[in-house]
N, C-alpha and C positions, 0 to 999 in steps of 0.2 A: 508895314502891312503883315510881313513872315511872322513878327512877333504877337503882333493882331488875333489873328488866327489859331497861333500857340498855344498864346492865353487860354482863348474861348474852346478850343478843343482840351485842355485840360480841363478845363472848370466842367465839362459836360463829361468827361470820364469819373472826374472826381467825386462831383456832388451828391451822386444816391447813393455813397460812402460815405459822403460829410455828414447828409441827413440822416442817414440810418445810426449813425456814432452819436449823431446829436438827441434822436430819438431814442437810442440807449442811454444817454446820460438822464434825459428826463425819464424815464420807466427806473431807473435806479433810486433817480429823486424820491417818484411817488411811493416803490417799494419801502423806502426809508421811513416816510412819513406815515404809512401805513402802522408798519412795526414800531415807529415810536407813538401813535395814538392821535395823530395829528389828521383827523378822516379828512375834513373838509378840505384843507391844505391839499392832502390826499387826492380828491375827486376831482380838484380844479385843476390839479395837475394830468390826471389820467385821463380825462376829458379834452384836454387841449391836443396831448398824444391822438385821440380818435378822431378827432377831428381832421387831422391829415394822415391819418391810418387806419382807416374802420376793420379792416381786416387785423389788426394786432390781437391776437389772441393773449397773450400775458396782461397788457394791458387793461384789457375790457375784464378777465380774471380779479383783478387787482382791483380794479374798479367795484367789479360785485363785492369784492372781501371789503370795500373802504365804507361802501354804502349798508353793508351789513353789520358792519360793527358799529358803523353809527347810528343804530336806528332804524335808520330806509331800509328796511325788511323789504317792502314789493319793489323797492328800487334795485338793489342787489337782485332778485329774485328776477325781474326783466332781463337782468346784463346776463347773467347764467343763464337762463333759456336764450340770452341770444347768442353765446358760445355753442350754445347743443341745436341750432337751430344748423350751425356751418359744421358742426362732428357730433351727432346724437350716441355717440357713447365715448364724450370726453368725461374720463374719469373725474377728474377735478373738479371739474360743472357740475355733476350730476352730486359729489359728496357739497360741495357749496352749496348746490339746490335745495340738497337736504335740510341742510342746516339752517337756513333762512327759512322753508318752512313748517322746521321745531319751535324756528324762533316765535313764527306767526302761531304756535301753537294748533299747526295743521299736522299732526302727527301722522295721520292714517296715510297722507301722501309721502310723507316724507317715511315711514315702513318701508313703503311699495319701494322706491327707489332703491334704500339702500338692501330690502331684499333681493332685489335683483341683481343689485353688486355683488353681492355674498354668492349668490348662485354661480358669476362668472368669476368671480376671484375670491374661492372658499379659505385661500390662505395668506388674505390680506389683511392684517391687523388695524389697519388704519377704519376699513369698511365695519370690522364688530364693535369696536368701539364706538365710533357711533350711531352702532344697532343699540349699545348699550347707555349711552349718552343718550339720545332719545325716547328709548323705553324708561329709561329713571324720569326724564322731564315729563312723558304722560304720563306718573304717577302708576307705571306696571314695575317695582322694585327686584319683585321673585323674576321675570323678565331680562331688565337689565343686569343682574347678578350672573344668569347662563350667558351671555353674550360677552361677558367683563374673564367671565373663567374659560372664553374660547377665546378670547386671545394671549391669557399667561398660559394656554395649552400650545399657545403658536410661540410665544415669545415670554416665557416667564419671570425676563425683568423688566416688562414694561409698566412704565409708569402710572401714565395715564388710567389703564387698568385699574392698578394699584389705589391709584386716588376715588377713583368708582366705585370699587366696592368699602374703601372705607366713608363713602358718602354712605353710602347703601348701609351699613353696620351702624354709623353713629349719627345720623337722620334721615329715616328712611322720608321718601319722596312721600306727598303730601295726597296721595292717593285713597279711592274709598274701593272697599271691597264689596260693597254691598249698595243696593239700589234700587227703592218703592216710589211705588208712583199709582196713583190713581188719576181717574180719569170721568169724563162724560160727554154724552154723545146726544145731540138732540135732533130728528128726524123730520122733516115736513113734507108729506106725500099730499100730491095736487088732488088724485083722488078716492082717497082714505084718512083716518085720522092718524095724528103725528104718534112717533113712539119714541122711546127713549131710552139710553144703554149706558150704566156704568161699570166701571172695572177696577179692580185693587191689581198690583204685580210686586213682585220682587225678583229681584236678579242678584245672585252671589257669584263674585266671584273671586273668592278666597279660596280657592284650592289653586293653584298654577297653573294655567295651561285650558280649566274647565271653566263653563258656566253657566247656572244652574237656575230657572223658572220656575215660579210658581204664578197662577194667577187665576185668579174668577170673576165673571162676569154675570150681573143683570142684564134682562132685556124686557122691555114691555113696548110690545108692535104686534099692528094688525090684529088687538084685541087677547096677545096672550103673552103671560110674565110668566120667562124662562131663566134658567140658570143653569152656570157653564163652570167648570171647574180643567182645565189645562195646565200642564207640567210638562219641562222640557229641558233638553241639555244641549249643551254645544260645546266641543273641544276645538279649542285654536293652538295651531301649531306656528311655530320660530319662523318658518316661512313665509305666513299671512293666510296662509291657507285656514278652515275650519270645516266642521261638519256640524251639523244642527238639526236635532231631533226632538218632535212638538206630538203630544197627544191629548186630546181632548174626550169629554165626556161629557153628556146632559140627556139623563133618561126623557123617556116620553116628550121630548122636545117635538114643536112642529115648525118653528123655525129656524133655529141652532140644528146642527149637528147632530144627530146622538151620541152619535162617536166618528172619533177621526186620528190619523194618525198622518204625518207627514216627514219630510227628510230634504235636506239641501244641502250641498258641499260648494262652498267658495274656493276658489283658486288665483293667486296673481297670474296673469298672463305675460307681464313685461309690457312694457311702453308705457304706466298709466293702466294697462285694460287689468278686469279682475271679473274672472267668467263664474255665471254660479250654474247649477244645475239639479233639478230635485225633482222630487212627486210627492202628490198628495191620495190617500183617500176618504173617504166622509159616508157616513149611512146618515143619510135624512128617513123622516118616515114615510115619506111615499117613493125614495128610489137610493141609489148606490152610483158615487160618481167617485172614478180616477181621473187623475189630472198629472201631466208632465210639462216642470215648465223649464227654459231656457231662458237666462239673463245676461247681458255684459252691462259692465260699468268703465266708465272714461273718466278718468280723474285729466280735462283738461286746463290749458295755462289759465290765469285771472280767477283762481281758486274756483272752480266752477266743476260740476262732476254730470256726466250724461248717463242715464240709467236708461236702457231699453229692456224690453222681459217680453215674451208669449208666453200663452198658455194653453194647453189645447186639453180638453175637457172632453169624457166620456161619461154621461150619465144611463144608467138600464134604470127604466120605470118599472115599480111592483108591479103596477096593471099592464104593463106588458107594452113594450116599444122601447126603443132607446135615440140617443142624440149625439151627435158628434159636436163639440164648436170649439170655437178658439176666442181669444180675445189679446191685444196687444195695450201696452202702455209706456209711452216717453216721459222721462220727468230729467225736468233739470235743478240742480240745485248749487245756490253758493254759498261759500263758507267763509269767514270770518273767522274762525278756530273751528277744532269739531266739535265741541258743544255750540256754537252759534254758528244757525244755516237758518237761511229762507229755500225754500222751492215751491216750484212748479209742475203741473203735470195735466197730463190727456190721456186718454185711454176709449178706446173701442172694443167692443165684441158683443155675443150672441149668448143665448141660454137657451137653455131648452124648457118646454113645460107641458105637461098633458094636456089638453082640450076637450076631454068627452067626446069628439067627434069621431067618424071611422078610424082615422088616420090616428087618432089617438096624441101623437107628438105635433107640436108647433114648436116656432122659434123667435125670440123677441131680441130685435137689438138695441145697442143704447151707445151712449156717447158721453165722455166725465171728466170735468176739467176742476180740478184743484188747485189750491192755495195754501201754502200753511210757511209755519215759521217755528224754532224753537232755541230758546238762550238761557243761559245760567247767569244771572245778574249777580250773584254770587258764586262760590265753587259747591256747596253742598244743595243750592236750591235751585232748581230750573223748571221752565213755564213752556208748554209747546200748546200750539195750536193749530187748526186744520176746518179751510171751508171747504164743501164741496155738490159741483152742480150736476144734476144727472139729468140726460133728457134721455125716455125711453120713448122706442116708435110706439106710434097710437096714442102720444103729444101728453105721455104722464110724464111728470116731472118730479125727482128726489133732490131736497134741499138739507145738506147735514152739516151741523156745525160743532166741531168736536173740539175739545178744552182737559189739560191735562196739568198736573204737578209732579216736579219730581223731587226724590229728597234723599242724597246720599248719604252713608254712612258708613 
């Protein structure tokens, strides 16, 4: 019986020593199979590990690297958000994050991330390089070239480096500097007649760092055809950060603008958020309105991004009175790469309007729920589209169905 006993009291000291030696030999295994290119081999091993260790952090690491190099982009991309779900700022997770989705051709998310790496570890070589590994695969080459020379400033026999910019020198990424698009817009008012609104644009961005608008619009609504001519620039900076500056013009306009000038500066905030913030102003011909608006963006998991924005609006009427209002809108949208997204949206608010009466000012609200979608079925040619329903109070209803091409170059 003394021996009985002996036994079973060893076996119960020893065994979370056997398992955990034995669960080290199989994470050796999978690590092996990994680095030899054996993925599936790979998962069926790292999986069996979680299975009686959900908490193994190398593991489930190993796991997302086996499923990413095989392919399973969203499969790796789960396992790494579920390391950063138990340590949100596991270094490793968040550069694997990254890189699955470059892979998925979601670059804008994958920026954000490894910007925020950079900001906390400015002298980590492993983080610019694949600032600069990912700005080459979205085809920004002048980009990834500043990122490639900030890390032979941190470490100037590194390789990796080295093989980047001679990507960069002897095939530059397959990227377009320039981008037209035209467009049209067709109106259905329950009660007035419909109107209709095209647009040409270009956008350059062959200077580094800049980029540059031009574009002009028709419009024929509520019995008058106007035209609009707008120009604008926007500087992005290594950060993620930009600023974006838009003016417009259209003399004797009565429903365009006559002029306006606007401004917005984007900022990453960390986690996913990316805060904007701007003003507008506008002379119509019957009054002068500023507007200041507030936005955040949520780049969350299952490629999905949450835009929320107010705006609160100042209109002074010529004939005298003025108006306060605001208006709010949610939109969600998901991506597939950043040229292919569907979204959704809602929006509410108020406007102001003269009435003739003592009071002079009234206030009209409305309510706008859209649809739209935009894909590049090839790299230089993309199609976007956009419905959208308006009910304004006093049961008039705006039905717009807007249709666009684009064509880089």
């Amino acid at each position: 019986m003394l021996t009985v006993c002996t036994f079973l009291l060893a076996v119960s000291l020893f065994a979370p020593a056997l398992a955990e030696a034995e669960n080290g030999r199989e994470l050796d295994r999978g690590v092996a199979q990994v680095r030899s290119g054996e993925y599936n081999a790979a998962v069926a091993t790292l999986k069996e590990i979680l299975e009686e260790d959900t908490g193994n952090r190398e593991a489930r690491l190993w796991l997302a690297r086996a499923l990413g190099f095989s392919g399973d982009f969203a499969g790796g991309e789960k396992e790494y958000r579920e390391v950063l779900s138990a340590n949100p700022g596991d270094v490793e997770a968040r550069l694997g994050l990254a890189d699955v989705l470059a892979w998925q051709k979601r670059y804008r998310e994958a920026g954000l991330i490894l910007s925020d790496l950079a900001k906390e570890r400015p002298g980590d070589t492993e983080v610019w390089t694949r600032r600069g590994k990912v700005a080459f695969w979205a085809g920004e080459p002048e980009e990834a070239k500043r990122h490639f020379d900030r890390v032979l400033t941190l470490d100037p026999g590194n390789e990796e480096a080295r093989r980047g910019l001679d990507l960069i020198a002897g095939k530059p990424a397959r990227g377009y500097s320039r981008e037209a698009e035209l467009g049209a817009a067709y109106l259905r008012i329950r009660r007035a007649n419909p109107g209709s609104q095209v647009h040409a644009a270009i956008r350059d961005k062959s200077v580094t760092g800049w980029e540059f608008l031009g574009r002009g619009d028709y419009l024929h609504r509520f019995g008058k055809d106007e035209g609009r001519a707008t120009a604008g620039i926007t500087r992005r900076w290594d950060s993620g950060g930009s600023l974006r500056a838009e003016g417009g013009i259209s003399p004797d306009a009565e429903v365009f603008s006559r002029a306006s000038l606007e401004a917005e500066l984007a900022w990453p905030l960390g986690g996913g958020l990316v805060g904007y913030a701007g003003g507008k102003y506008a002379n119509y011909s019957v009054a002068d309105a500023w507007n200041a608006v507030a936005a955040l963006e949520w780049y969350i998991r299952g490629s999905n991004a949450l835009f929320a924005r107010y705006i609160l609006t100042r209109t002074d009427f010529d004939a005298g009175g003025s108006s306060t209002d605001g208006s709010w809108m949610i939109k969600l949208s998901h991506f597939r790469t950043d040229d292919d997204r569907i979204w959704a949206y809602y929006s509410r608010g108020t406007e102001g309007y003269t009435t003739g009466t003592a009071d002079q000012i009234g206030n009209i609200s409305s309510d706008t729920f859209g649809l739209g979608g935009r894909t590049f079925p090839v790299p230089r040619w993309g199609i976007e589209g956009n419905i959208e329903w308006q009910e304004r109070e006093g049961g008039n209803h705006y039905f717009t169905v807007t249709a666009l091409v684009v064509r880089r170059f």
